[in-house]
N, C-alpha and C positions, 0 to 999 in steps of 0.2 A: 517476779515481783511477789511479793507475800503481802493476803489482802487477808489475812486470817482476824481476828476479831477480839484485840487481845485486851484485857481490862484497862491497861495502861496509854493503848494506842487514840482512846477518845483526846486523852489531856495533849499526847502529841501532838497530833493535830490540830487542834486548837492552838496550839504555839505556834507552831507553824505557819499556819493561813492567819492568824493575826495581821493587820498591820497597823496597830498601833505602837510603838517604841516600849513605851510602858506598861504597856497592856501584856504586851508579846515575852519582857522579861519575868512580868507576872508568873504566866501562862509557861515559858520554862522550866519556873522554878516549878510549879504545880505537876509537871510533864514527867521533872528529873523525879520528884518525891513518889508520884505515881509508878515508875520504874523500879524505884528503890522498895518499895513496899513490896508490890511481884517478888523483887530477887528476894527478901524477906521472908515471902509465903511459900507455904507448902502446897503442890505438891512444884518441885524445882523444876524450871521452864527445860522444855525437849529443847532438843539442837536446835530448830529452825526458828526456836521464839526465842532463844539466844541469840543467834543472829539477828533478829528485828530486833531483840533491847539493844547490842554491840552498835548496830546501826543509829538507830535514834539516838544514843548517847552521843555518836561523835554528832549527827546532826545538831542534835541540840546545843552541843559545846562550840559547836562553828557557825550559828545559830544567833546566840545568846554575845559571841565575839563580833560579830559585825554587828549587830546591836546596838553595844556598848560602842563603837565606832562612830556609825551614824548618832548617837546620843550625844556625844563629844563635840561632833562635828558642828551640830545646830548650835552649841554654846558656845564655840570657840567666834570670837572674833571676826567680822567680814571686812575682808580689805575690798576698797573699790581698786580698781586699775583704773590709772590715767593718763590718757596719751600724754606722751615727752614733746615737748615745745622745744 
């Protein structure tokens, strides 16, 4: 497991341990931007902080998809069930 300390890895986890719906796509989008800026800067991340950004990413994007699921979900229509007579 990599616990290394990386400038991007605060906004991750914050997305992550969220659990607010809206709060948590927030907190993605801030996570994915924070990544993005890293692969941005100089000096270009080693192999092993490639693999945590490679990771986070898909985290995030699998992440950010049951999200959107559960967000759907609260708004979509409640059928009650009723017993047949």
């Amino acid at each position: 497991m990599n616990t290394r300390n990386y400038a991007w890895r605060k906004a991750f986890l914050c997305a992550v341990f969220e659990t607010d719906c809206a709060k948590m796509l927030a907190g993605i989008s801030k996570a994915t931007a924070a990544i993005e800026a890293r692969l941005a800067a100089f000096p270009q991340p080693d192999s092993v902080e490639w693999r945590a950004i490679e990771d986070a990413r898909r985290s995030l994007v699998t992440l950010g998809a049951q999200v959107s699921v559960l967000a759907d979900a609260k708004e979509a229509p409640v059928f009650v069930r009723r017993p047949l007579h």
